[in-house]
Structure formats: C-alpha cells, structure tokens
C-alpha positions in Angstrom: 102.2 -98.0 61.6 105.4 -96.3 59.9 103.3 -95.6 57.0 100.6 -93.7 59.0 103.2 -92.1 60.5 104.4 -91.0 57.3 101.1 -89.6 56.2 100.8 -87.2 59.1 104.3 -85.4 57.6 104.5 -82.7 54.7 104.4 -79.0 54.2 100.6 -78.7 55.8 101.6 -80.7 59.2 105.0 -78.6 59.1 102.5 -75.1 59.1 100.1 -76.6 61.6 103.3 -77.1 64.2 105.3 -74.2 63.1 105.5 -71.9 66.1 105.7 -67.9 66.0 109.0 -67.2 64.9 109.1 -69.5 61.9 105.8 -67.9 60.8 107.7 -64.6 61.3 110.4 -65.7 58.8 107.4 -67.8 56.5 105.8 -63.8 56.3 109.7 -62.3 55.5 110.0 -65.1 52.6 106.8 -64.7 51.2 106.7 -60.5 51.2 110.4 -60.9 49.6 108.2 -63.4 47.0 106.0 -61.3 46.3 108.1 -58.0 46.1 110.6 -59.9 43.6 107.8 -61.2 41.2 106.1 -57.7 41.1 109.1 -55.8 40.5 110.5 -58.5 37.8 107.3 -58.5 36.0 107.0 -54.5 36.1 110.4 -53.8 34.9 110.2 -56.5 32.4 107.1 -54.5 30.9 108.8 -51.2 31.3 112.0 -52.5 29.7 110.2 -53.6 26.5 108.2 -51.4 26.3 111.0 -48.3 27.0 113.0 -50.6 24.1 110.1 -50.3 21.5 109.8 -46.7 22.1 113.1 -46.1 21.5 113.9 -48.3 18.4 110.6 -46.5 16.4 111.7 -43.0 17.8 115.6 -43.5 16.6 114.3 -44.8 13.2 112.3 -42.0 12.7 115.2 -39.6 13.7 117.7 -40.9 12.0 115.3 -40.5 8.9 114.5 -37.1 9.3 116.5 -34.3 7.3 116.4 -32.0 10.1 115.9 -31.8 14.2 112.8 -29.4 13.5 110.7 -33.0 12.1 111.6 -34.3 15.4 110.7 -31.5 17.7 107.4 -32.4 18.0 107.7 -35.9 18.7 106.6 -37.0 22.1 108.8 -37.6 24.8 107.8 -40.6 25.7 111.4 -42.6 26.3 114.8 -41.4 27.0 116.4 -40.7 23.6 113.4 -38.7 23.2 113.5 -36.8 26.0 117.6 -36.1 25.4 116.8 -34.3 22.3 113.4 -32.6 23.7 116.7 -31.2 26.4 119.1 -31.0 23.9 116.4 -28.7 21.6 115.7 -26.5 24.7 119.4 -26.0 25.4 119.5 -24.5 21.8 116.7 -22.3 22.2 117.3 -21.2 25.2 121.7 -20.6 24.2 121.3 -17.1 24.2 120.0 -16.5 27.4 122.7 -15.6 30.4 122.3 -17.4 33.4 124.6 -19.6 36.0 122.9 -22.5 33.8 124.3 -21.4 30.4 127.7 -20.6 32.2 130.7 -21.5 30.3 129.3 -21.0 26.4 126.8 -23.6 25.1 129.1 -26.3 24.3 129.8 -26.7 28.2 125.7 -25.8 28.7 124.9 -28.5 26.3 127.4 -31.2 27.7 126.0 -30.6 31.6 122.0 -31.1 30.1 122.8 -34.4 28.1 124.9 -35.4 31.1 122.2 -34.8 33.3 119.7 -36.6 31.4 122.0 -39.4 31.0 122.3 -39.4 34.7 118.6 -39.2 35.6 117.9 -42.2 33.1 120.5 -44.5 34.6 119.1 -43.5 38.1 115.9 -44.4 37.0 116.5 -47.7 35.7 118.0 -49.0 39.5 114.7 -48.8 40.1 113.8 -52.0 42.2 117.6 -53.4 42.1 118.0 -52.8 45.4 114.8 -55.3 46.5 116.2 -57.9 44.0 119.9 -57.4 45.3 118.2 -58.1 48.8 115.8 -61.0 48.3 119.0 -62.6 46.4 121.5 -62.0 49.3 119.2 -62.7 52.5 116.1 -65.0 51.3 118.8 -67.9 51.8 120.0 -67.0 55.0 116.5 -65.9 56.3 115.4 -70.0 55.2 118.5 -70.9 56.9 117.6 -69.4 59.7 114.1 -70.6 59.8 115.6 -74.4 59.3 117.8 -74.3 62.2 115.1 -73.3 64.6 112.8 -75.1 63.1 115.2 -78.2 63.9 116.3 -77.1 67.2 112.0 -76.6 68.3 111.7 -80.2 67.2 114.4 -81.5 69.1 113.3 -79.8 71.8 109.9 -81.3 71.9 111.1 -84.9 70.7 113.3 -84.3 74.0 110.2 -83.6 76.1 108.6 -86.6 74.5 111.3 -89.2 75.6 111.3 -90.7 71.7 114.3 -89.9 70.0 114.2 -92.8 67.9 115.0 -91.8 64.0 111.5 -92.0 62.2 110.5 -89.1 65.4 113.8 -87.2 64.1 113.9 -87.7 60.6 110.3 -86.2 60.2 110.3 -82.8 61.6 114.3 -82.3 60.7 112.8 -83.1 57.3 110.1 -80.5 57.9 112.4 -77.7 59.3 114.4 -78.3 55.6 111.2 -76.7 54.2 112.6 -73.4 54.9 115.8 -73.5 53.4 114.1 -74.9 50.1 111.6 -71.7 50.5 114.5 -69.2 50.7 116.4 -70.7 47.5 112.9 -70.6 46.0 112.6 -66.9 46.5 116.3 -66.0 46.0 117.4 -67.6 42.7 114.3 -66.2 40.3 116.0 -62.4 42.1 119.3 -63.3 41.5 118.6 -64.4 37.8 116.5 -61.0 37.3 119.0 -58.9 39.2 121.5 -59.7 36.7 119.7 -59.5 33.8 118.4 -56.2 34.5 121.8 -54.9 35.4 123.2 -56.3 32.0 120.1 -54.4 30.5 121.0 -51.4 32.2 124.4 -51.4 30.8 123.6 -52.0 27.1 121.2 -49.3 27.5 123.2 -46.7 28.5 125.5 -47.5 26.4 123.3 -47.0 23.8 122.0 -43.4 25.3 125.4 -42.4 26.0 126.1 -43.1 22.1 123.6 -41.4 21.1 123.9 -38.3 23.0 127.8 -38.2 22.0 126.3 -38.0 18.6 123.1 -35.4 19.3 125.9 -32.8 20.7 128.3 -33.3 17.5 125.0 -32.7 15.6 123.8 -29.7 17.3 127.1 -28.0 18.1 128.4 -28.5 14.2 125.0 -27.1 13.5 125.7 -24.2 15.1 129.0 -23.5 13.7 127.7 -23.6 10.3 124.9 -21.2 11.2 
C-alpha cells in the first residue's frame, strides 16, 4: 500500500494538484528560464564574435604604415568604429562648431570618450535580466514552496490524515519549487559574472587602445 502510495508522488502529480498561484510563480520561473538562456546564448555569440572582429581588425592596424590603409576598413566592432570617429574628428578639425570647441585635442578626447561610453553601455545589454533572475528566481521558488506547503496542510487538515507518509509527500512536492528557482538562478548568476568580468577586460582593452589612437593622431598632427 505505501508503495502505491509512493507511485502517485513526483513532479507530474505535484502539477496536476498545483493550484493557481503556484502556476503563477511555475510561469515567473520558467519566463526568467527562458529569458536567461536566450540572453546567455546571444551575448555569448556576440562576445566572440565582437572578440574575433577585433583581434583581425587590430592586427591589421597595427600592421599598417599609415591610418589612410585602415580608413576603409569596415566598422564592424568597436576598435573599428573608434578610429572610423577618430578619422572623422581629423577631417572634420577645421570646421568651427560647439562640437570642435576647445581645439581638437579636447574635440578628439570628447569623441573617443564618447565612443568608449556608448560601447560599455552597449555591452550591459541583458545584465540587468541576469542580475534579476540571479537575485529573485530563489526567492520567487521560495515563495512557491511555502505555499505550496501551507495548501497541502491545508487540505491534509481537511482530510483528517495527518499521519507522516500524507505529510512527507506533498511537503516533498512543494520543495519542487525551491529546487526550480536555484535551477534558474545559478546558470544567471554564473553568466552574470562572467559577462561583467568580460566587460571589464574589454574596455580595458578599448580604453588602451584609444589612449594610444589619440597619441597617434594628435603627434600626427604636430608633425604636419
């Protein structure tokens, strides 16, 4: 008899029984699931591939004997894109506007900067899902376990059998959602940070190299 009882337990018995609001958090977990594994597969790709992009364009720059071999290279990551700014900055130095305010060592500084800036805003994109699913997924299973256990008390209560194979069951059940929440928070966690630590390296890296761009274009100025 135990062991039939035992057979009617498990995740699918748990669903059938669930009531409305532990569907309601079932539907928060799962859209935080899926929200988590789309954005760390798409910024995965979009890291390695930005990565790849940049190591071949850098090689290629650093290799050239002057910016004019690189002008016409397509913009098509960030360290690109600083020197297609950079470039336009220099062309456009002679030109008096509130932009070019200052001489074109302060003009070139505020365009790099800006670039910079746009870049590191553009690579928070989807932190703040990750940061979110990390933080609340546990406390949303949480949440979903204690009134999962407090709607099976309830009913054992009704049902007059309170003995501990009609407790242990759906307590055991209810624990389903915890489990759920650390299932969906850890892998967002995990990519949360490495994407940050990404993020840091490669602005670093950006920041480097845009030190390096202005020395290059403002000491090619001075010997013009």
């Amino acid at each position: 008899m135990e062991h039939t009882a035992m057979e009617g337990l498990g995740f699918a018995h748990f669903l059938a029984q669930v009531d409305g609001v532990g569907k309601a958090v079932l539907i928060i977990l799962l859209l935080l699931s899926v929200a988590s594994w789309y954005l760390i597969v798409t910024r995965a790709l979009t890291n390695w591939l930005a990565k790849r992009r940049a190591d071949a364009f850098l090689a290629h720059f650093w290799q050239a004997q002057a910016l004019a071999e690189v002008a016409g290279q397509p913009a098509d990551n960030a360290f690109a894109e600083l020197v297609q700014a950079a470039l336009k900055v220099q062309a456009n130095g002679g030109e008096k506007n509130l932009a070019a305010a200052g001489g074109m060592g302060e003009y070139l500084t505020r365009t790099l900067n800006n670039a910079v800036d746009r870049e590191a805003a553009e690579s928070e994109h989807g932190l703040t899902v990750l940061a979110s699913a990390g933080s609340a997924a546990p406390y949303i299973g949480l949440f979903g376990t204690v009134w999962g256990i407090y709607h099976a008390l309830v009913q054992i209560g009704m049902s007059g059998q309170g003995t501990l194979d009609k407790v242990a069951g759906p307590v055991g059940e209810a624990l389903i959602m915890t489990a759920l929440g650390l299932a969906v928070a850890i892998p967002a966690v995990l990519a949360y940070n490495a994407f940050n630590r990404r993020n840091r390296v490669w602005l670093a890296r950006l920041e480097s190299f845009a030190h390096d761009l202005y020395v290059l274009l403002t000491v090619h100025n001075g010997q013009r």
